[in-house]
C-alpha positions, 0 to 999 in steps of 0.5 A, a space after each residue: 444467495 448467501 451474505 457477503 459476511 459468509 462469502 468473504 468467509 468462504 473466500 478466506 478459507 480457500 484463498 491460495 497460499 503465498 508463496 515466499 520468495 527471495 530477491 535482491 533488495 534493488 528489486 523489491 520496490 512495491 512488493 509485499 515484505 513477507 517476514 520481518 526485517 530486523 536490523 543486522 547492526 546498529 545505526 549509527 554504529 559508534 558515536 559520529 560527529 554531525 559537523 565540521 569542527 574538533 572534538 574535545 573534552 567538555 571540561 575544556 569548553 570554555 571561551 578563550 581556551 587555547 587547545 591543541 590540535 593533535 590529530 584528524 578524524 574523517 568520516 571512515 578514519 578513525 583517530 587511534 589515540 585518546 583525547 587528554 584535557 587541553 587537546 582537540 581532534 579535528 573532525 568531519 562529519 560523520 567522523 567517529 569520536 575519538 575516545 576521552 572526546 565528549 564534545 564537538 565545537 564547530 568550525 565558525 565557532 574557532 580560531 584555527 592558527 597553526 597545530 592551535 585553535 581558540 575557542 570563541 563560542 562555548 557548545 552545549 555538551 555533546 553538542 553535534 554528536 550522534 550517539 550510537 544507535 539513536 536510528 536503530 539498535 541491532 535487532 530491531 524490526 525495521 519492515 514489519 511483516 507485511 508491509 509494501 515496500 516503498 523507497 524508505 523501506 529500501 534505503 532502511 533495509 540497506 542501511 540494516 546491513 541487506 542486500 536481499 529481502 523476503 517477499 510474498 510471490 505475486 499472484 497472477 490474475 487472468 482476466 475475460 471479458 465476455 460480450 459480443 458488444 464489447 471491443 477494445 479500447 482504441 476501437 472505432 464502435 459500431 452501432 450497438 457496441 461500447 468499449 470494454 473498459 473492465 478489464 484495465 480497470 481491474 488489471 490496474 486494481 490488481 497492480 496496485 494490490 500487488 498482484 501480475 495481471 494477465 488480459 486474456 481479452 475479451 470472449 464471444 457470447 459463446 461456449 467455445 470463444 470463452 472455453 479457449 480463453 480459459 484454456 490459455 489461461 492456464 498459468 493464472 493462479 485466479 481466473 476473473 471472468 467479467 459479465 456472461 453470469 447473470 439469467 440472460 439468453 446469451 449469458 455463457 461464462 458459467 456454462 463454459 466453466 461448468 464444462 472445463 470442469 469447475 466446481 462451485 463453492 458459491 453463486 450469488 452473494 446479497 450485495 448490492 452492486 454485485 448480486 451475480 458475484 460467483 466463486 469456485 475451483 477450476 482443478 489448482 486454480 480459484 475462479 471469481 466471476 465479477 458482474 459485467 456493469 462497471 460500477 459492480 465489478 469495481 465494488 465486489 473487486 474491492 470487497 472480494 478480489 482485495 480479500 482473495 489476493 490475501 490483501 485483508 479478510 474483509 472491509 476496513 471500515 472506518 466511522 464517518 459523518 454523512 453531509 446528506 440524507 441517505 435512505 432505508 436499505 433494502 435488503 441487500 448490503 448495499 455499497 454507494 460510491 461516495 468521498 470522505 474528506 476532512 470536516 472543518 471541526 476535525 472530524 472525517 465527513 462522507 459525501 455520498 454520491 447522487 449518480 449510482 448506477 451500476 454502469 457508470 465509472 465517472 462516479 467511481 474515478 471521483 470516489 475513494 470511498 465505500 458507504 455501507 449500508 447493512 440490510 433494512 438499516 437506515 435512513 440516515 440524516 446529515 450529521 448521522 454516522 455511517 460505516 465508509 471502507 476508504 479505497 486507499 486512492 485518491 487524496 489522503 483523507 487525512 490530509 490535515 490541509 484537505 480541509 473544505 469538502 470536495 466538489 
């Protein structure tokens, strides 16, 4: 049994490569940017007006000046000629302004009488222009490496002159349920079984990291149902087995990887959830079996799953200030599922959970929370700090209206 800090290290190290892949940028929503993406102009590329009105000289922006109108400039048509004192070109938004032009006075603030108009309202000077390259210069990094692509990102890398983009091809993650108790949600149960809710929490975890997930389904407590799971998941570049590894009579997982040919790299890491945590090769695959309780496969999902999916290299903790006493650690590093939130006094407070059975999901769909507890470290009063790895779900932590603690 090795530290969680020694597998994450391990895991890092055997991580598969990303794979760079191009697309068009209509596609790319969700993905992983995998270089950055510079801006190919400058945005807003000449000076454009941000009203309807005329363009003149500030010099001729006086109350009562009398102008003459001696052209137009729609957006997309530029004027040709240049502005002398006493003249104005009527513009429209987003109209480039003409040259020897400085200023924009806005329609409601004119008079307007044949090829004439009567300044009434003086501007300020460069009143309503957008200068050039106030959004963006060429050459500016507009998505760093990276980065998820969201909307934004999209309308900002068209707006940068792209129609393709970079991005990390995704992963594909097969997982296997293993139990002869286990049925498939929708099931009506008999005696002694329960619905196997593991893989679709895990596949739904995956998506949201950004990977493709296949569900293999859910094995037999025997060598050969779990060996033909493997065998069809042969286009997954990370094999998840869940459960069947621990020390029981019926635990087959490992034997049936043993037999296709696995080679381990560790098997139990000091964590607690999540002590028969497994890792290894399967030929060009990687294999990370996850505990069968809900709550442990959840957790080493987060803090190893996440770092092998290239996601992070290990748990991004964040100080937080703990609401309730919480005990000496044992000596495992222990995870407890629990809720950052934002004190009164803008500081980020936890609350640890009372529920923390590895077997139950209730605590996990309220938590966006991790607490860590190093070995033999603690007890903790309220008011202490302890380490939290936010989960990235759930409210904004940082929310400035998410004031009160959650119930």
């Amino acid at each position: 049994m090795i530290s969680l800090t020694d597998a994450l290290k391990l895991i890092v190290d055997n991580r598969p490569p990303l794979e760079i892949i191009t697309i068009d940028l209509k596609h790319a929503l969700g993905e992983r940017c995998a270089q950055d993406v510079t801006a190919q102009l400058t945005m807003p590329p000449f000076d454009a007006s941000a009203m309807d009105g005329y363009a003149i000289k500030a010099e001729d922006a006086d109350v009562g000046a009398v102008l003459s109108v001696i052209g137009e400039a729609p957006a997309g048509m530029p004027y040709s000629g240049q502005i002398q004192t006493g003249q104005a070109v009527r513009i429209f938004t987003g109209g480039p302004v003409p040259k020897g032009a400085d200023t924009i006075v806005i329609q409601e603030n004119v008079t307007a009488k044949d090829n004439f108009i009567t300044i009434e309202t003086p501007p300020l000077s460069g009143n309503a222009i957008r200068k050039a390259g106030i959004d963006f210069q060429m050459g500016d990094t507009l998505i760093p490496k990276d980065t998820r692509i969201t909307p934004a990102h999209i309308a900002l890398a068209a707006s940068g002159n792209h129609v393709q983009i970079s991005i990390y091809r995704r992963l594909k993650v097969a997982f296997i349920a293993n139990g002869n108790e286990l049925r498939p949600p929708g099931s009506l149960l008999k005696d002694g079984q329960i619905i196997s809710s593991n893989s679709a929490g895990l596949a739904a975890l995956t998506t949201f990291w950004g990977a493709d997930y296949i569900d293999m389904g859910i094995a037999r407590d025997d060598v050969e149902s779990i060996t033909s799971l493997i065998s069809a998941a042969k286009d997954a570049d990370i094999l998840v087995p869940i459960g069947g590894a621990s020390v029981g009579d019926y635990d087959y997982m490992k034997h049936a990887f043993r037999a296709a040919g696995y080679t381990p790299i560790f098997t139990k890491i000091a964590v607690k959830p999540g002590k028969p945590t497994w890792f290894g090769r399967l030929g060009k695959q990687l294999v990370l079996g996850l505990p069968g309780n809900p709550a442990s496969a959840n957790v080493c999902a987060h803090l190893c799953l996440k770092v092998l999916l290239g996601l992070c290299d290990k748990p991004n903790l964040i100080p937080a200030i703990t609401d309730s006493a919480i005990g000496k650690n044992g000596p495992r590093e222990t995870y407890l599922r629990g809720r950052l939130y934002m004190r009164d006094d803008g500081q980020i407070g936890i609350t640890a959970f009372p529920r923390q059975d590895s077997s139950l999901i209730t605590p996990l769909a309220a938590a966006n929370a991790l607490i860590q507890q190093l070995p033999h470290s603690g007890p903790w009063q309220t008011g202490d700090k302890i380490n939290a790895y936010p989960l990235g779900q759930g409210p904004d932590i940082f929310d400035p209206y998410l004031k009160a603690q959650p119930s």
